[in-house]
PDB file of N, CA, C and O in Angstrom, chain B, residues numbered from 101:
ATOM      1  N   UNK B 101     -21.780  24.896  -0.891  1.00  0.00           N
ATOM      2  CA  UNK B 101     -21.595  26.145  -0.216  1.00  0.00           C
ATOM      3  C   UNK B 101     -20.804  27.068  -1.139  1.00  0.00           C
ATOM      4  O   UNK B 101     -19.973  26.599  -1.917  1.00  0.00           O
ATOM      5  N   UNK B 102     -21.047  28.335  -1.063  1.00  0.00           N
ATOM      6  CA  UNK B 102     -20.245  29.126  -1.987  1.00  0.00           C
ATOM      7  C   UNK B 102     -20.004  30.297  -1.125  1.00  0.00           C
ATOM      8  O   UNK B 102     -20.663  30.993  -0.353  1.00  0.00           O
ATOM      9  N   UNK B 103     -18.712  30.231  -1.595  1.00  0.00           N
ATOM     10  CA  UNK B 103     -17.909  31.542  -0.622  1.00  0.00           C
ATOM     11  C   UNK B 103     -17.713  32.759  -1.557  1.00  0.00           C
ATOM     12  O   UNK B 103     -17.824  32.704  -2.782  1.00  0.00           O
ATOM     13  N   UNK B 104     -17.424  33.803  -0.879  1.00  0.00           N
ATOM     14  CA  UNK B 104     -16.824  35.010  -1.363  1.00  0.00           C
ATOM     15  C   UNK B 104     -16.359  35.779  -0.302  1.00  0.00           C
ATOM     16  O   UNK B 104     -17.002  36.314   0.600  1.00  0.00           O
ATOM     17  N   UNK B 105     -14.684  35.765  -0.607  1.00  0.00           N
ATOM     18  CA  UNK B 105     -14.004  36.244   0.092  1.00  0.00           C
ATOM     19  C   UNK B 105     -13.135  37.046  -0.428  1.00  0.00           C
ATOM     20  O   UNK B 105     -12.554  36.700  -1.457  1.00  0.00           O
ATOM     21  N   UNK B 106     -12.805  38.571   0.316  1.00  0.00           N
ATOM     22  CA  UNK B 106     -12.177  39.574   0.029  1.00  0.00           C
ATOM     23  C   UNK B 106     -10.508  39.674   0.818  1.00  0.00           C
ATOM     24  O   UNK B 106     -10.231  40.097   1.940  1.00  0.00           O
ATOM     25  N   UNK B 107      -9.719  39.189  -0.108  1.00  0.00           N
ATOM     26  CA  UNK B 107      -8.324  38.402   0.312  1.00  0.00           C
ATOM     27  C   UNK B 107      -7.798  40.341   1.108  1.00  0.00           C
ATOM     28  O   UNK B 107      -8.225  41.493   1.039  1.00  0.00           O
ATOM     29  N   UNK B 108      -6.828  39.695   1.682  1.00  0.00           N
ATOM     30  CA  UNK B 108      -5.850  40.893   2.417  1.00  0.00           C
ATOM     31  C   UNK B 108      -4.685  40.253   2.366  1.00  0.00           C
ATOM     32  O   UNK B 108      -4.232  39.121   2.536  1.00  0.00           O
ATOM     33  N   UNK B 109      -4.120  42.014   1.895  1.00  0.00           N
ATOM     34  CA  UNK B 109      -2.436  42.132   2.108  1.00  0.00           C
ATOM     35  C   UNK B 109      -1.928  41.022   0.665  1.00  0.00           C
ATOM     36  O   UNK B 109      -0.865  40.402   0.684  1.00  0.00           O
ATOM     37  N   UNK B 110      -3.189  40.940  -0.815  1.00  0.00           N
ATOM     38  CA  UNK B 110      -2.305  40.064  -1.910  1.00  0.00           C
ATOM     39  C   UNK B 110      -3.056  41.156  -3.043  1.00  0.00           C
ATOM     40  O   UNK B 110      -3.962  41.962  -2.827  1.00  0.00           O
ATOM     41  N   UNK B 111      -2.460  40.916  -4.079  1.00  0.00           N
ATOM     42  CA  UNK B 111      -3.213  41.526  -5.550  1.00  0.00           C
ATOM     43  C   UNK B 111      -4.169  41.122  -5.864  1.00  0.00           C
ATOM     44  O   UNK B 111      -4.431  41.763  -6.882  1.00  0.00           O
ATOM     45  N   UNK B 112      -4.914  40.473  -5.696  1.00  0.00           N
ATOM     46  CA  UNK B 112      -6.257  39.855  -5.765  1.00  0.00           C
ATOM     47  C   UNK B 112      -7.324  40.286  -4.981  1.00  0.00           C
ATOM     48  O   UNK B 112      -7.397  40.278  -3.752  1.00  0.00           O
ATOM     49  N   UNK B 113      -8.170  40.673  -5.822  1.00  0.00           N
ATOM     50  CA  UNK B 113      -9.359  41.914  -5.122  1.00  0.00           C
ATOM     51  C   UNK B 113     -10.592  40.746  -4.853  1.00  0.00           C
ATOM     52  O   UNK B 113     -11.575  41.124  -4.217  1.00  0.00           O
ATOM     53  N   UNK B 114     -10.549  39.651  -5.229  1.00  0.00           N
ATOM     54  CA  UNK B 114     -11.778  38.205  -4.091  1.00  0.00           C
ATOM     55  C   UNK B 114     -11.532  36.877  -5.183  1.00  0.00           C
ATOM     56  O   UNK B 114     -11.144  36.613  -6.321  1.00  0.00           O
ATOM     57  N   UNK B 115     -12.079  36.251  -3.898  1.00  0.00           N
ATOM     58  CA  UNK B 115     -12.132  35.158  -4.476  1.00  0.00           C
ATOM     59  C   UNK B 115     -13.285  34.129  -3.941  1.00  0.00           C
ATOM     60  O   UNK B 115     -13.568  33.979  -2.753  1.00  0.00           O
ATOM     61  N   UNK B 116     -13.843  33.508  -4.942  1.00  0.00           N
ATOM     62  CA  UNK B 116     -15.636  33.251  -5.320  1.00  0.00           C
ATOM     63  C   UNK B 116     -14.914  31.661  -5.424  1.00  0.00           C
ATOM     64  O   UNK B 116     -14.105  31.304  -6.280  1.00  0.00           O
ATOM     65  N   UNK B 117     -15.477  30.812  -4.257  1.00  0.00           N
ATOM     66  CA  UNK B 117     -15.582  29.664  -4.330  1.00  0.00           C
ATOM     67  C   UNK B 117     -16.351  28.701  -4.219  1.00  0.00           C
ATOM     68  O   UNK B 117     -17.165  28.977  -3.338  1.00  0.00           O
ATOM     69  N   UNK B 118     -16.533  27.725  -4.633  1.00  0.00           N
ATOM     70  CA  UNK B 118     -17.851  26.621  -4.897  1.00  0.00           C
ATOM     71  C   UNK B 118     -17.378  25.174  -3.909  1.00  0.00           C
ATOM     72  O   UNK B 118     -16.379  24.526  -4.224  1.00  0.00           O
ATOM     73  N   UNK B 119     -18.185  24.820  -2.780  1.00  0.00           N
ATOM     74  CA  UNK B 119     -17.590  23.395  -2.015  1.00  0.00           C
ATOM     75  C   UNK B 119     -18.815  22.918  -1.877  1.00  0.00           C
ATOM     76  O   UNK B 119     -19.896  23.439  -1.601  1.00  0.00           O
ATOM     77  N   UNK B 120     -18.292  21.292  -2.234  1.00  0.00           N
ATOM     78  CA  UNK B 120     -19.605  20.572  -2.339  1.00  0.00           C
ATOM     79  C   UNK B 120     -18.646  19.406  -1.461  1.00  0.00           C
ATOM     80  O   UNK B 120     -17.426  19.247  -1.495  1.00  0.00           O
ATOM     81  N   UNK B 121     -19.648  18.699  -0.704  1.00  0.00           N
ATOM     82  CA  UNK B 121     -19.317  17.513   0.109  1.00  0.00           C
ATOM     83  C   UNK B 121     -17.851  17.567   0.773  1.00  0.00           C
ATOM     84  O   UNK B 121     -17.117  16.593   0.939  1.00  0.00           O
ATOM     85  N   UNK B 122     -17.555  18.983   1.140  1.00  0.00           N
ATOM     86  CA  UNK B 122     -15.931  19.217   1.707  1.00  0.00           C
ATOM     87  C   UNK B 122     -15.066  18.704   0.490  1.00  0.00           C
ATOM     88  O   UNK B 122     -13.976  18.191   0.741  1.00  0.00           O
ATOM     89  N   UNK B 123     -15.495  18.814  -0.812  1.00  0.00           N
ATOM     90  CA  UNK B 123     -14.448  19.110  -1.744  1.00  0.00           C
ATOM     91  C   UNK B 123     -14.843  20.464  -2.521  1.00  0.00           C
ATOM     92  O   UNK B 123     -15.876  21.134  -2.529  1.00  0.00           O
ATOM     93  N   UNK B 124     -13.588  20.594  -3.177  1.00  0.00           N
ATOM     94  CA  UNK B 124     -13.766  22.422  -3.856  1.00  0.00           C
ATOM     95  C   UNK B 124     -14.238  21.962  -5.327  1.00  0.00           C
ATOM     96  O   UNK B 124     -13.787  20.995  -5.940  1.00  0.00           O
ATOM     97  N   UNK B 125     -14.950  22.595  -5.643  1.00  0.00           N
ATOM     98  CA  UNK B 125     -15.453  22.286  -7.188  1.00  0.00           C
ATOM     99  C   UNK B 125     -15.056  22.960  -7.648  1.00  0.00           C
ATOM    100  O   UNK B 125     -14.655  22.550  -8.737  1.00  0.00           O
ATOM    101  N   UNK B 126     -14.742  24.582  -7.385  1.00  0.00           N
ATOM    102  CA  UNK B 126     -14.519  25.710  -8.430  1.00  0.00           C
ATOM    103  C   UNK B 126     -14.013  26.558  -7.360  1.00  0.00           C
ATOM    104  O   UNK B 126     -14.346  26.537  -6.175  1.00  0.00           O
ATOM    105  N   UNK B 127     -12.901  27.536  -8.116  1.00  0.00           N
ATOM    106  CA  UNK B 127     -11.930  28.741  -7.611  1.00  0.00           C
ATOM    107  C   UNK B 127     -12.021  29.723  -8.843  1.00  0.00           C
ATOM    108  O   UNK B 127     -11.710  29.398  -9.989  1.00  0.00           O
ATOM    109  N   UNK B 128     -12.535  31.092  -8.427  1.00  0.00           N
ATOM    110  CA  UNK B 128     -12.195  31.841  -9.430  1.00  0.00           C
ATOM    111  C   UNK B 128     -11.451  33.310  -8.640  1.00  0.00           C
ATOM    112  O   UNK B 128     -12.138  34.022  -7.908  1.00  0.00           O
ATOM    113  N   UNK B 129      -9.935  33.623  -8.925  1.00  0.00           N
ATOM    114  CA  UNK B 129      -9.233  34.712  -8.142  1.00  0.00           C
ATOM    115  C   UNK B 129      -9.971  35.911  -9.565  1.00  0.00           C
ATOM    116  O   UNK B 129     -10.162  35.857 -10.780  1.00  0.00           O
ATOM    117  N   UNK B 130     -10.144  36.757  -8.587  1.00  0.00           N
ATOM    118  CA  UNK B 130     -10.224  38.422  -9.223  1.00  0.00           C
ATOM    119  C   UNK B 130      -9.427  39.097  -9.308  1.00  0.00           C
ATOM    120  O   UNK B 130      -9.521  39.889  -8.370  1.00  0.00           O
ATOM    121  N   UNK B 131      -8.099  39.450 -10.273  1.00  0.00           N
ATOM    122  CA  UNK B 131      -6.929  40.206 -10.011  1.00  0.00           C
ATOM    123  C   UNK B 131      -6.302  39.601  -9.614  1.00  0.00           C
ATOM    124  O   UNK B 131      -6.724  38.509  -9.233  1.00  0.00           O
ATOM    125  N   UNK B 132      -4.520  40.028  -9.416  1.00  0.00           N
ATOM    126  CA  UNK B 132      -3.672  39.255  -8.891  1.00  0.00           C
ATOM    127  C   UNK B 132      -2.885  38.664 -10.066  1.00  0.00           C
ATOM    128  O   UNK B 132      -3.131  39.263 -11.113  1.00  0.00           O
ATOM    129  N   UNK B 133      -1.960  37.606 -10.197  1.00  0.00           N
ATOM    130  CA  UNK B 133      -0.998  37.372 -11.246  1.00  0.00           C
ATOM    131  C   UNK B 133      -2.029  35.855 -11.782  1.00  0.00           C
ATOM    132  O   UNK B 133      -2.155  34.672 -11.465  1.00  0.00           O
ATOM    133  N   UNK B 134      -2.693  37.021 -12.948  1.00  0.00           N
ATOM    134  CA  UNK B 134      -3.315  35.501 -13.841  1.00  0.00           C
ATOM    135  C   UNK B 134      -2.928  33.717 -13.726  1.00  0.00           C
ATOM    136  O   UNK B 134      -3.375  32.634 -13.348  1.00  0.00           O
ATOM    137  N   UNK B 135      -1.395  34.597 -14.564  1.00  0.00           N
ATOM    138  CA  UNK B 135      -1.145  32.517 -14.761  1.00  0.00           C
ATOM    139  C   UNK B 135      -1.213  31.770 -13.040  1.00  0.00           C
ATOM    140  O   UNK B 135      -1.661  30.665 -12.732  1.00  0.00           O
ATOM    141  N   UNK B 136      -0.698  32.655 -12.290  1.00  0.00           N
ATOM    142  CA  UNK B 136      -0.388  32.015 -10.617  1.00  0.00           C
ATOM    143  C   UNK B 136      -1.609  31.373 -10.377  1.00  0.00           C
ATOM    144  O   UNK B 136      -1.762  30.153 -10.338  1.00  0.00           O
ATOM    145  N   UNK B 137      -2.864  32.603 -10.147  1.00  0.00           N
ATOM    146  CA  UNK B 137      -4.121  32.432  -9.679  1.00  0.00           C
ATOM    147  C   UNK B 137      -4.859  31.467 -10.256  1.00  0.00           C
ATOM    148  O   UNK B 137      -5.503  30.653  -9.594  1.00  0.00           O
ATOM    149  N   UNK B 138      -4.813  31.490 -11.786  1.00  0.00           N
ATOM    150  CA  UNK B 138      -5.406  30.411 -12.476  1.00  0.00           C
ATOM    151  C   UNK B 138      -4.903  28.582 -12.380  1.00  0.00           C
ATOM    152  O   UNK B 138      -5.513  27.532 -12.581  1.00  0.00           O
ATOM    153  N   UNK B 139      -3.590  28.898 -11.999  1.00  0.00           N
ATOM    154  CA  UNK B 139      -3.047  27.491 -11.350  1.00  0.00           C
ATOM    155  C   UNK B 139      -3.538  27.194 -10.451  1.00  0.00           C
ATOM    156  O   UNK B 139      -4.263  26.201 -10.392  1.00  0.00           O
ATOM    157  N   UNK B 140      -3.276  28.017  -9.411  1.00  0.00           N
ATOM    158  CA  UNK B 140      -3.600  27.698  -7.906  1.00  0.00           C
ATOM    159  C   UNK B 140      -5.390  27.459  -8.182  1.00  0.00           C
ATOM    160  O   UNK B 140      -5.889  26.809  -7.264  1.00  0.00           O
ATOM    161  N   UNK B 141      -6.239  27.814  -9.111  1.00  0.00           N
ATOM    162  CA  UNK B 141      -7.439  27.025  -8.563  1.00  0.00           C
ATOM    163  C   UNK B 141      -7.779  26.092  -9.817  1.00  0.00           C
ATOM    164  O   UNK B 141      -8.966  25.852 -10.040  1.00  0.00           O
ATOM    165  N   UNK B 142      -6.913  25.624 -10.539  1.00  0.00           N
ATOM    166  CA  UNK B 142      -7.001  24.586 -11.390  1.00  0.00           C
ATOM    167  C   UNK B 142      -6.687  23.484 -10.053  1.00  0.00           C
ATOM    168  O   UNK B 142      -7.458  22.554  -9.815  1.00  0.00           O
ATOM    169  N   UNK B 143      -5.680  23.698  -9.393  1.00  0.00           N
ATOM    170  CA  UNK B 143      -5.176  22.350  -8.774  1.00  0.00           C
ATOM    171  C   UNK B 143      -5.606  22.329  -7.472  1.00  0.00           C
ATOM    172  O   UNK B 143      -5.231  21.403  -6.754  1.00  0.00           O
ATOM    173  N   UNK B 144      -6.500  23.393  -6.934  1.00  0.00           N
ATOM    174  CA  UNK B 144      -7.345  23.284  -6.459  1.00  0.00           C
ATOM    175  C   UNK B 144      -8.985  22.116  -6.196  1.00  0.00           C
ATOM    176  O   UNK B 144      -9.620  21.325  -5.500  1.00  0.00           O
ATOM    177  N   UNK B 145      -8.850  22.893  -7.414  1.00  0.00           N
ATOM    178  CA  UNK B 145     -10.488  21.617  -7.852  1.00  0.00           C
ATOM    179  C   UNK B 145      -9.996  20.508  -7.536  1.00  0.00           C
ATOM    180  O   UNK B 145      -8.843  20.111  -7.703  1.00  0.00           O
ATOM    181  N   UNK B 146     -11.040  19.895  -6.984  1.00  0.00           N
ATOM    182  CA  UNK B 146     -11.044  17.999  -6.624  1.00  0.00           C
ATOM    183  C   UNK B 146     -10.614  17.711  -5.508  1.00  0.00           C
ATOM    184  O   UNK B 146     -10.733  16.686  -4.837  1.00  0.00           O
ATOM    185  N   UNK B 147      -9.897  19.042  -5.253  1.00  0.00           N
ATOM    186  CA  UNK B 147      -9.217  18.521  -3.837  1.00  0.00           C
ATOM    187  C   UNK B 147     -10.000  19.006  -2.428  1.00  0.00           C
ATOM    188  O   UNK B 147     -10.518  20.122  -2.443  1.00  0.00           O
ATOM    189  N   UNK B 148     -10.108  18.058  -1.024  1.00  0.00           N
ATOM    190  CA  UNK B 148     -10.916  18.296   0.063  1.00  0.00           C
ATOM    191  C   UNK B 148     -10.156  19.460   0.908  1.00  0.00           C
ATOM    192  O   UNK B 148      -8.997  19.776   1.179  1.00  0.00           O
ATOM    193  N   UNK B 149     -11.186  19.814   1.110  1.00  0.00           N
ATOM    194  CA  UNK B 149     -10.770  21.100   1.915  1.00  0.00           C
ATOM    195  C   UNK B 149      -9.632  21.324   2.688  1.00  0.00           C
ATOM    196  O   UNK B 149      -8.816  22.244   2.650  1.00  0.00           O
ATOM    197  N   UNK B 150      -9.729  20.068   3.584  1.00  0.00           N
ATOM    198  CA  UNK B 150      -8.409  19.690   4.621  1.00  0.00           C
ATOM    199  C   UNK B 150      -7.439  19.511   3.563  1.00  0.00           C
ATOM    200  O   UNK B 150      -6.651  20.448   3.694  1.00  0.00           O
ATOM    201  N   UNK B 151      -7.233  19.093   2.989  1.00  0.00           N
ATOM    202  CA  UNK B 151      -6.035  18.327   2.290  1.00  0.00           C
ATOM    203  C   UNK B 151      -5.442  20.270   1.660  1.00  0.00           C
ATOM    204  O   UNK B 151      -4.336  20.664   2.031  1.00  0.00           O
ATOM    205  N   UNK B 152      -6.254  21.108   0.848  1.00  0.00           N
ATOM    206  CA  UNK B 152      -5.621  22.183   0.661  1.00  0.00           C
ATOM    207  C   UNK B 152      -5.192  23.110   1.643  1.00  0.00           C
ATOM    208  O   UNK B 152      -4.308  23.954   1.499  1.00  0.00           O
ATOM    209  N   UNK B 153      -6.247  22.780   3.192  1.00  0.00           N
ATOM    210  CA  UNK B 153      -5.086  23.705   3.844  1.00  0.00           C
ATOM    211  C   UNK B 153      -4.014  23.004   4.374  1.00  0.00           C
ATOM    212  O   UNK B 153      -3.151  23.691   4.919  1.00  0.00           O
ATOM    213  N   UNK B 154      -3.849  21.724   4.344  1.00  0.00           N
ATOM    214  CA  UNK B 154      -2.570  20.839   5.067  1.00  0.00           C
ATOM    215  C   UNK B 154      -1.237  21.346   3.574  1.00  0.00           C
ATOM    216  O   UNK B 154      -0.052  21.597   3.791  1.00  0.00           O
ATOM    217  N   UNK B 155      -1.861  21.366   2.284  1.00  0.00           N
ATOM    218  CA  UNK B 155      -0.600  21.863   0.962  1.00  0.00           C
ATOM    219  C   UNK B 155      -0.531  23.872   1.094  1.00  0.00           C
ATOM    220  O   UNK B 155       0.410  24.573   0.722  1.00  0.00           O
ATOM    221  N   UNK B 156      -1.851  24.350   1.734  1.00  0.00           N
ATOM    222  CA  UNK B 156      -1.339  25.922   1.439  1.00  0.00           C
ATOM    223  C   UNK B 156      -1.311  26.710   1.937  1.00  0.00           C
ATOM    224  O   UNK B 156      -0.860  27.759   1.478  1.00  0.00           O
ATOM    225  N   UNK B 157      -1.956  26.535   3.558  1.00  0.00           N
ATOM    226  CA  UNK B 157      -2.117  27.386   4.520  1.00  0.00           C
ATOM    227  C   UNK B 157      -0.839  27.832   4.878  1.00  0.00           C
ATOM    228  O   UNK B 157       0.019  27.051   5.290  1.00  0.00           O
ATOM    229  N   UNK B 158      -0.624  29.226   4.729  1.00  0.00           N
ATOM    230  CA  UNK B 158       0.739  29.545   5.518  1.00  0.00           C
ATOM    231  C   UNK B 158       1.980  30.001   4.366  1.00  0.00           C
ATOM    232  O   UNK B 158       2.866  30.823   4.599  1.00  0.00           O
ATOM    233  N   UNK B 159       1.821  29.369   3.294  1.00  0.00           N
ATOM    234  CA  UNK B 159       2.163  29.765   1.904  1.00  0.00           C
ATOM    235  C   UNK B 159       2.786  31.330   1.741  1.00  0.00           C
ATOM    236  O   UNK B 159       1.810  31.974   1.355  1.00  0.00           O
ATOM    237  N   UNK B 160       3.597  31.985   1.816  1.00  0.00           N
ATOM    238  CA  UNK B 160       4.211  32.993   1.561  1.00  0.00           C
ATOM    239  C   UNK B 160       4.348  33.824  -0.063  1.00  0.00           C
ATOM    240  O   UNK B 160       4.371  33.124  -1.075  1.00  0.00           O
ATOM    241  N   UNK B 161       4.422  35.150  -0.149  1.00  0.00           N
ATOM    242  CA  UNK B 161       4.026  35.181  -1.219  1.00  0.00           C
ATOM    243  C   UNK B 161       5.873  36.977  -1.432  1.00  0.00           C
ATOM    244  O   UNK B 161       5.741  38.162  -1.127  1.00  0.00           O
ATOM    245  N   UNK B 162       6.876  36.441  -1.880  1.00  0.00           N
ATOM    246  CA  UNK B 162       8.013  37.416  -1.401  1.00  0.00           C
ATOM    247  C   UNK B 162       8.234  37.826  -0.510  1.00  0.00           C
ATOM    248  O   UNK B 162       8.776  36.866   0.039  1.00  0.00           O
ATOM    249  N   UNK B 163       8.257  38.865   0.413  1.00  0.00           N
ATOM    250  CA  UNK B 163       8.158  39.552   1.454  1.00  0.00           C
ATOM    251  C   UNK B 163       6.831  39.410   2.624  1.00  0.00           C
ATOM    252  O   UNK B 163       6.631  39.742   3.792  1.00  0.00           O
ATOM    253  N   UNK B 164       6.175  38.788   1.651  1.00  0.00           N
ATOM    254  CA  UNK B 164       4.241  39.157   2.335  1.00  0.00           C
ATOM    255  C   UNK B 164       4.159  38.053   3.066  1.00  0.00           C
ATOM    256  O   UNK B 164       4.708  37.025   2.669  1.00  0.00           O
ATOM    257  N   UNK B 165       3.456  38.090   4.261  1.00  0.00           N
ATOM    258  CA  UNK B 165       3.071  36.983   5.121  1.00  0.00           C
ATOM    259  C   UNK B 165       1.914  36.159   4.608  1.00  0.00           C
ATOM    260  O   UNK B 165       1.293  35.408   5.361  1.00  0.00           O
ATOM    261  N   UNK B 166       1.593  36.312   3.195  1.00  0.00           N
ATOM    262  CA  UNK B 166       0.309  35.782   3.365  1.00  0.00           C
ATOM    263  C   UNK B 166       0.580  35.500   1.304  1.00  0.00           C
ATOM    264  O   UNK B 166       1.654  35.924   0.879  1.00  0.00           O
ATOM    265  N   UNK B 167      -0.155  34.996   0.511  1.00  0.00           N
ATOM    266  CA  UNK B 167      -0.176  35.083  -0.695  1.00  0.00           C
ATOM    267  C   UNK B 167      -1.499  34.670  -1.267  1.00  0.00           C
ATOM    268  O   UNK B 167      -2.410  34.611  -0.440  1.00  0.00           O
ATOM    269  N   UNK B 168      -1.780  34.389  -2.439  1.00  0.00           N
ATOM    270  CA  UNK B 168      -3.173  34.142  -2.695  1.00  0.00           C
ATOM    271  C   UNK B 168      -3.346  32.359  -2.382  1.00  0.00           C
ATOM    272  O   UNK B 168      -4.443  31.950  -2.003  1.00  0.00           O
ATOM    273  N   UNK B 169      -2.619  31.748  -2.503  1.00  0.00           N
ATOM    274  CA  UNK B 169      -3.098  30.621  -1.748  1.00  0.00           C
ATOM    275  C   UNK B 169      -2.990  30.586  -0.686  1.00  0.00           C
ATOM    276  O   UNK B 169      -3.206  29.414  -0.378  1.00  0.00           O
ATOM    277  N   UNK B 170      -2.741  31.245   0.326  1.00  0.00           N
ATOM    278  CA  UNK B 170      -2.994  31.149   1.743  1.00  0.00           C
ATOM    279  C   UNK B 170      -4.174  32.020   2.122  1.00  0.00           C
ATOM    280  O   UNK B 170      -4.824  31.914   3.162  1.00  0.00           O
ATOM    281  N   UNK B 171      -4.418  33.106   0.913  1.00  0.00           N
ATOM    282  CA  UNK B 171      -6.029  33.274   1.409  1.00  0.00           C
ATOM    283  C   UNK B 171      -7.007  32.486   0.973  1.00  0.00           C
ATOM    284  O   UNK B 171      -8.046  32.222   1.579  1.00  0.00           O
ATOM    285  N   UNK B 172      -6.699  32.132  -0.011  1.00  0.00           N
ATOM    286  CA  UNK B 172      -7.991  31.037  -0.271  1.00  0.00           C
ATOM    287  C   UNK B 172      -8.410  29.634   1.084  1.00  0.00           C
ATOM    288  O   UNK B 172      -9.478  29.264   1.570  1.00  0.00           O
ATOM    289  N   UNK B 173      -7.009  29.212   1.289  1.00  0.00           N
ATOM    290  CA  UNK B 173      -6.878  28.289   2.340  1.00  0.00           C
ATOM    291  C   UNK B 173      -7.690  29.548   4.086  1.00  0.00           C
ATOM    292  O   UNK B 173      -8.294  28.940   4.969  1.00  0.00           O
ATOM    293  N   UNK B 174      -7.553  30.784   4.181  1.00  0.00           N
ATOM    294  CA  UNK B 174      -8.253  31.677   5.106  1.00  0.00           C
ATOM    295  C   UNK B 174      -9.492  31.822   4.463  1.00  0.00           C
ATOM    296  O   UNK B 174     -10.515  31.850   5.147  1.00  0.00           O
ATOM    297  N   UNK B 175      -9.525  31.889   3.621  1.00  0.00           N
ATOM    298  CA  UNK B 175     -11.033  31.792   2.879  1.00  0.00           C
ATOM    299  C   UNK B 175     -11.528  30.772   3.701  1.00  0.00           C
ATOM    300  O   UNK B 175     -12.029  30.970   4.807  1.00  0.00           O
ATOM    301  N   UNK B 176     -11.340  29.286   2.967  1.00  0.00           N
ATOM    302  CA  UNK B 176     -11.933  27.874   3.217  1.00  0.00           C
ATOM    303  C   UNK B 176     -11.925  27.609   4.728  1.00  0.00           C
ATOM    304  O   UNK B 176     -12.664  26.780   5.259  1.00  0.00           O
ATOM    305  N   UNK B 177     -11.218  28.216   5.249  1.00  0.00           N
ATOM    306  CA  UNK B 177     -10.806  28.261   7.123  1.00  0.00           C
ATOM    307  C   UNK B 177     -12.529  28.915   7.504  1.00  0.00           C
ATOM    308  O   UNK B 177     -13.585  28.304   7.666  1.00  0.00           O
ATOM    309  N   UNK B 178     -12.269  30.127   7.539  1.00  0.00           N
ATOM    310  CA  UNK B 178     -13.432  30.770   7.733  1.00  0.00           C
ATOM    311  C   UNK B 178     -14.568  30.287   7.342  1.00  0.00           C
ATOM    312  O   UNK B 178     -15.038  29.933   8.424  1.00  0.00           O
ATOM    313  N   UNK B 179     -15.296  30.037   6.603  1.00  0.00           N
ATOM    314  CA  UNK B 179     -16.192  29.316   5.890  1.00  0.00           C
ATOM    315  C   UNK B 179     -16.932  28.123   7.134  1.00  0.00           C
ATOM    316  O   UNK B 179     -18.039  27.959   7.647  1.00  0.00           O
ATOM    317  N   UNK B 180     -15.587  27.482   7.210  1.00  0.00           N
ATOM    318  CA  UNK B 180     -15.688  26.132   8.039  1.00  0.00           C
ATOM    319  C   UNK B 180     -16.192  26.139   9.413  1.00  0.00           C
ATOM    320  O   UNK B 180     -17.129  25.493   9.884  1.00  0.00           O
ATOM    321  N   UNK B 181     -15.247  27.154  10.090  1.00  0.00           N
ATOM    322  CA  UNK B 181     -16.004  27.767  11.420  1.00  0.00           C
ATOM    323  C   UNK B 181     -17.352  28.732  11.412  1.00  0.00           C
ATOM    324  O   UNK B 181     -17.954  28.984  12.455  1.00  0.00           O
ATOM    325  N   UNK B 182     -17.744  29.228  10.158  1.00  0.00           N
ATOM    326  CA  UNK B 182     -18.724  29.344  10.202  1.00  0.00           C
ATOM    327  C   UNK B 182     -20.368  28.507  10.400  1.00  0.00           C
ATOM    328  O   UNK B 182     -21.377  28.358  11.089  1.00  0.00           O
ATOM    329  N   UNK B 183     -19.633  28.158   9.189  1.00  0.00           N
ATOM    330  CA  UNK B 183     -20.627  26.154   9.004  1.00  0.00           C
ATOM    331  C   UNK B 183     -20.809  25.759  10.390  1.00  0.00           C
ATOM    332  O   UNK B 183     -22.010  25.703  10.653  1.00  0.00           O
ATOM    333  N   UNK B 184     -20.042  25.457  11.397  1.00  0.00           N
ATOM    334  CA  UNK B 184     -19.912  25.106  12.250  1.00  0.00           C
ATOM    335  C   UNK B 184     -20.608  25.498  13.483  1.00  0.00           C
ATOM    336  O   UNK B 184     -20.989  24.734  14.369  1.00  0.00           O
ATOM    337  N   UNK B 185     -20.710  26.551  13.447  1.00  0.00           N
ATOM    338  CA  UNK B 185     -21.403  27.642  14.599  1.00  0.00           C
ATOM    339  C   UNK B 185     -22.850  27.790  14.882  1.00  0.00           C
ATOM    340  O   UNK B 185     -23.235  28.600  15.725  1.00  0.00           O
TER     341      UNK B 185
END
């Protein structure tokens, strides 16, 4: 399944994801703080869906209620209830 999702309320203008068998194969953030974004979907990969929103959902980002790993984890949320429907 491949997502594309347009994050809110972070510096990151989307994020294009690849899930195969409820694990993430690939994260790529658009904008936003390089080295952060590029971590967050290095250590991403391999890992099952559940398991990243049980480490990032909810994730705070300074002041902001939300940061780029907690949209990706609203990304992968959405996705799921979609699948589902």
């Amino acid at each position: 399944m491949e997502i594309h999702y347009k994050p809110k309320g972070v510096c990151s203008k989307m994020i294009d994801v690849v899930v195969e068998n409820d694990v993430i194969q690939s994260v790529k953030f658009t904008g936003g703080c390089n080295g952060n974004t590029q971590g967050v979907a290095a250590l991403a990969q391999g890992m099952t869906v559940q398991e990243y929103l049980k480490r990032c959902k909810g994730i705070h980002c300074g002041l902001r209620k939300t940061s780029c790993p907690d949209q990706l984890a609203q990304a992968l949320e959405e996705a799921l209830m979609a699948a589902t429907m």
